[in-house]
N, C-alpha and C positions, 0 to 999 in steps of 0.2 A: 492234804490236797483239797478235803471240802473248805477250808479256810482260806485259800489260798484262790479258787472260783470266787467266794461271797467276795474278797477284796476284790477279785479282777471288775463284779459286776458294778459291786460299789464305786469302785472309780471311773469303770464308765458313766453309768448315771450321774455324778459330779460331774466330770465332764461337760456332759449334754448338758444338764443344767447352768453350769456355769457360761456355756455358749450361746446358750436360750436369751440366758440375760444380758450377755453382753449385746448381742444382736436386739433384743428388744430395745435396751434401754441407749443407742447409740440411734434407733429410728425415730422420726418426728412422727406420733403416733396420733391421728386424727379418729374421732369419731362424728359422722357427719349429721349424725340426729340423737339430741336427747330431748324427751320431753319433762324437764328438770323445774323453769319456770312458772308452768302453769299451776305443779305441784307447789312448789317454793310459796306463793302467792294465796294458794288455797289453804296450807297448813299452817303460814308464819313461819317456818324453819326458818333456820339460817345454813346454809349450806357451805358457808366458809368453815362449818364447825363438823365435826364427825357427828356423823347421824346414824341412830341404832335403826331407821326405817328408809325406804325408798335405794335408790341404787347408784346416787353420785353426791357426794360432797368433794371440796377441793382438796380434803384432806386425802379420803381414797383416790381420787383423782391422781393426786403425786403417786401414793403406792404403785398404781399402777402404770406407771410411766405415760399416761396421757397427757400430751402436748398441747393440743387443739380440741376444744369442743365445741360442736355447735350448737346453740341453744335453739330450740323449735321455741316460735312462735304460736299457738295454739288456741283457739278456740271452734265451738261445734258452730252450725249453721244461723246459730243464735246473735252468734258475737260477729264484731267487726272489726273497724279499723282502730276506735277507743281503745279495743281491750287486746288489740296487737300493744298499743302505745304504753298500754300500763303494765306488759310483761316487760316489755323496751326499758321501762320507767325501772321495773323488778331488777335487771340484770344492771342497770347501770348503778342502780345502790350497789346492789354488791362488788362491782369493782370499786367505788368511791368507800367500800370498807375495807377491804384486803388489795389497796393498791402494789404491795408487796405482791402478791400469787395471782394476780389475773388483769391481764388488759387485752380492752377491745382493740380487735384487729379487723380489716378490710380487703386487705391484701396479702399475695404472698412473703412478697417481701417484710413487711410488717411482721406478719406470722413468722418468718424465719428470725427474726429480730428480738420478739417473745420470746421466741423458746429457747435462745442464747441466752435473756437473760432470767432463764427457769422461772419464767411464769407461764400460767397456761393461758393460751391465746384464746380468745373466746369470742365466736361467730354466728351472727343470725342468722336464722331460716326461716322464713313465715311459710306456714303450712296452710295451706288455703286460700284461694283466691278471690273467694267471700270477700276476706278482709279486706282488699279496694278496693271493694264496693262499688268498682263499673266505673274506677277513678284513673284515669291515667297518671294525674298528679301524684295519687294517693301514692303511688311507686313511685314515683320521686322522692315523695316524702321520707316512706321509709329507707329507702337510698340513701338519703342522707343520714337516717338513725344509725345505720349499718346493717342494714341487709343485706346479705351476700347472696342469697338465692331463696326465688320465691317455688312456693308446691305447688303448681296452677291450680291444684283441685286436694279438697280432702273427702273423706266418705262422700260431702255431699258436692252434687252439681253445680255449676254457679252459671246466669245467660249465657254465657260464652264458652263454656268448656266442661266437659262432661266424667264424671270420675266411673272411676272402674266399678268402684257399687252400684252404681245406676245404669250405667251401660248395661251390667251382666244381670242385672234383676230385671232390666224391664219399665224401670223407671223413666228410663231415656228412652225414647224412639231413634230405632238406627237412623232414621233421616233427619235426626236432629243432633244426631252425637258428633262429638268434636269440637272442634278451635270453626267460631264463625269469625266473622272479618275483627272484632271488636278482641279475642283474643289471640288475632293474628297479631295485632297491634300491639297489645302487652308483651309478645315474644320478643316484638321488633324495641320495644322498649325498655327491657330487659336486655336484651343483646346492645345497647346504646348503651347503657349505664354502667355494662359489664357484672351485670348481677345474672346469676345460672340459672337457669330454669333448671326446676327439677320436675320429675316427670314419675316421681312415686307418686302413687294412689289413682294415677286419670287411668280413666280408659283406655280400649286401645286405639279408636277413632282420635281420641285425643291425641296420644304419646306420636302416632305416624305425623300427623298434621303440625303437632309441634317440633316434633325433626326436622320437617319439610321447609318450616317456615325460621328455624332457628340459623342465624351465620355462624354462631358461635357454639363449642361442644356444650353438652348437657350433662348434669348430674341428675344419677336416680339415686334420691338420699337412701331409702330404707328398704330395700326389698329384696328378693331370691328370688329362688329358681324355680318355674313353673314347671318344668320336666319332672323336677325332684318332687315337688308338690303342689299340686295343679288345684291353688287357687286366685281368685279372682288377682290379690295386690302382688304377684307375683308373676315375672314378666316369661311371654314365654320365648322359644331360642330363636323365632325369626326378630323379636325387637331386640332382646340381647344381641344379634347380627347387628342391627341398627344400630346402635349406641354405638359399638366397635366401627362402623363405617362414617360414623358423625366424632367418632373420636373421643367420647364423651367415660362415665363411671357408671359401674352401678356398685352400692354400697349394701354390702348383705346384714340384712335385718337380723337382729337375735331372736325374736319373739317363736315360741316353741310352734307355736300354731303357723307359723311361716315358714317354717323351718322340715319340721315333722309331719308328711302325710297321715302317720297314726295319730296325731297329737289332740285332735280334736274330737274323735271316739274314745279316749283316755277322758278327758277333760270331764266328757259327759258324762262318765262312770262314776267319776269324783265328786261330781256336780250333785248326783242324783244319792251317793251315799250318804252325804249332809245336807240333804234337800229341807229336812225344818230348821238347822243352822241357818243354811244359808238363806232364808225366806225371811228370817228373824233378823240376822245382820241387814238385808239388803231392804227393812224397814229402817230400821235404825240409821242405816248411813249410805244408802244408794246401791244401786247395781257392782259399781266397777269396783266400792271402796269393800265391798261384802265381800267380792273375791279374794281381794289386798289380805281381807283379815281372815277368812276361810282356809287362805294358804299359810297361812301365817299360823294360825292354831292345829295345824295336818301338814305339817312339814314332811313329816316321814312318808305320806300317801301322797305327797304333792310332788315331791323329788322324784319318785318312780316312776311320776311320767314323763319325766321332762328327756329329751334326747341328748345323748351324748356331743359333745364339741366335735367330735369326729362328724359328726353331720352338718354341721354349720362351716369345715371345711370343706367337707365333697359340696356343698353349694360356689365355693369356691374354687374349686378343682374345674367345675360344671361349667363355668363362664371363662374360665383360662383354657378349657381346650376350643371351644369356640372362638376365642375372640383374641384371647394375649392376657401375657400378665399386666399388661400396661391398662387394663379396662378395666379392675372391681377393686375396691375401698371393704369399709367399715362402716357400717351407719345402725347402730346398737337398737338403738328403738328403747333404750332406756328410761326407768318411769313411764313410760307408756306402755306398756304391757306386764301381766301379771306374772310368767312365766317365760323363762331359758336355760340355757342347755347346763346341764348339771355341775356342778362348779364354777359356773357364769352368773352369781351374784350381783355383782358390784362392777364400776371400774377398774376397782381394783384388782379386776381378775383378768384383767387382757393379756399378761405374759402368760397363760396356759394359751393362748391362743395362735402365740408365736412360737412356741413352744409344739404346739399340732400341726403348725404349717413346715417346720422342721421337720418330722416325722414321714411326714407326706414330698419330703426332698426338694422341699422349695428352695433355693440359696439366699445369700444375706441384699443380693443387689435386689432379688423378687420379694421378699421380705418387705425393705425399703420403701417396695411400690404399693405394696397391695396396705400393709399401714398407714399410708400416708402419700405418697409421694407423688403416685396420679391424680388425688385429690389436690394437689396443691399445681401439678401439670396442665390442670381446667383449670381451678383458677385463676390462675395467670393468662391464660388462654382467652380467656372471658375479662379479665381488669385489666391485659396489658402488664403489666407490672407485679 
């Protein structure tokens, strides 16, 4: 009889698994932000090739059934429109080396067109509006590199548009926060060109004035749920109402500290146990790359704070009872952040993900959407095509 239980359980779990993966691996699986170029550029990898460090090569990429990546454009307050151009410059070598596994795409159509012929479709985001530099052209420009959607704002503010760090620290004066006429213009220029505005990192002065003033839906590439953990880059449920009523995405962020209300009194604890480690690395090689390697040498102290996947659902769960399954995406936040949810590595870990939205009694048509499929329902939305 106990023999006879272990086989019943055993084939269920076969089962589910094997259902997991057929439903994963039959969806067009987007992730709508990784910050993979900036690294790519700073280290010299080559990311066509398996890499023992960082959290995307094309190789895991395939394992993991990822379709569509968007590569973030990236740099801090310092950089511009140059060094948008020479991530631009970064990702176009690497499709001109692995013309076989990756071409840039624009469109949806296009994208669907990729990933028929199993390459992965690969899509710009320039994160920061810095980078035009107060250029109308300058969006043109990169329009035509293939930008598919610009971040109006990152940590920092730019004349025209105010980000959620500045807004909530105080940096910005309330009667200065938001889209003035000069980034009304970029909306309206953006909605011309059919490139998305995305609306992670601004403020909320920002995000209402860019809704107001956008014709076409929005993308918020990387964020969660401010109910679930009420911090600044995380939207709270009257904008998420917003997004659903403009028709638009929000794509939930992995990064544990977005994710996890406790995650950031954890962090501290860690932080403060190898405080002359990390004082030592973060001479050696910077603030962000200390942590890289602090986590990396304390793995075992490092995983125990990170939150379960089941969290990074209910952020998921949280914007589908509000709004529909037709409103929240995928937008990893990978390479850009030090820490996710425990068994969320790589790319190549996104069939646990489908695999928990299963659990949670999603079906294969909501599946569909929330991987992918409303993301590609705004783009089209916004290119036309």
């Amino acid at each position: 009889m106990k023999f006879l239980t272990i086989l019943f359980v055993f084939l269920q779990i076969s089962s589910f698994a094997q259902n997991a993966s057929k439903i994963h691996n039959e969806a067009i699986l987007i992730d709508t932000h990784g910050d993979i170029l900036f690294n790519q550029i700073k280290s010299g990898i080559d990311i066509g090739k398996l890499q023992t460090k960082g959290n995307f090569d094309l190789v895991r990429a395939k394992q993991g059934g990822l379709d569509v990546q968007f590569f973030s454009i990236w740099c801090d307050e310092t950089g511009g429109y140059a060094v948008a151009n020479r991530e631009i410059d970064s990702l176009y070598s690497l499709i001109k080396r692995y013309p076989d596994k990756i071409q840039l795409v624009t469109t949806a159509t296009d994208l669907e067109k990729a990933v028929k012929q199993q390459k992965l479709a690969a899509m710009i985001g320039v994160e920061g509006g810095h980078m035009i530099e107060n250029r109308l052209d300058y969006i043109d420009s990169l329009a035509k590199r293939g930008m598919t959607y610009l971040t109006l704002t990152w940590n920092n503010s730019s004349p025209w548009s105010s980000s959620a760090a500045e807004e909530t620290s105080g940096k910005v004066k309330p009667q200065n926060a938001g889209l003035n006429d000069f980034g009304k213009q970029v909306v309206n220029r953006l909605n011309q060109l059919g490139v998305m505005v995305d609306l992670s990192h601004v403020g909320e002065k920002t995000f209402y004035d860019a809704i107001a003033a956008s014709s076409k839906p929005i993308i918020v590439s990387h964020s969660c749920a401010y109910a679930i953990n009420p911090v600044p880059r995380n939207l709270k449920d009257e904008q998420i109402k917003a997004v659903g009523k403009n028709g638009g995405v929000v794509c939930i962020n992995f990064y544990s500290g977005f994710l996890d209300s406790t995650f950031n009194t954890k962090q501290k604890a860690f932080f403060a146990k190898y405080d002359a480690e990390l004082k030592v690395l973060s001479t050696k090689y910077g603030r962000s790359n200390a942590i890289d390697s602090l986590v990396f040498n304390h793995s075992a102290d490092a995983d125990a704070i990170r939150p379960p996947v089941a969290l990074l659902v209910k952020h998921i769960n949280h914007i589908v009872k509000l709004i529909g399954v037709e409103h929240v995406g995928l937008g990893a936040d990978f390479d850009g952040a030090e820490s996710f949810p425990l068994g969320i590595n790589s790319v190549a870990d996104y069939p646990k993900i489908t695999a928990e939205l299963i659990k949670n009694g999603y079906s294969e048509a909501d599946i569909n959407k929330i991987l992918g499929g409303n993301v590609i329902r705004v783009l089209r939305a916004n290119k036309g095509k």
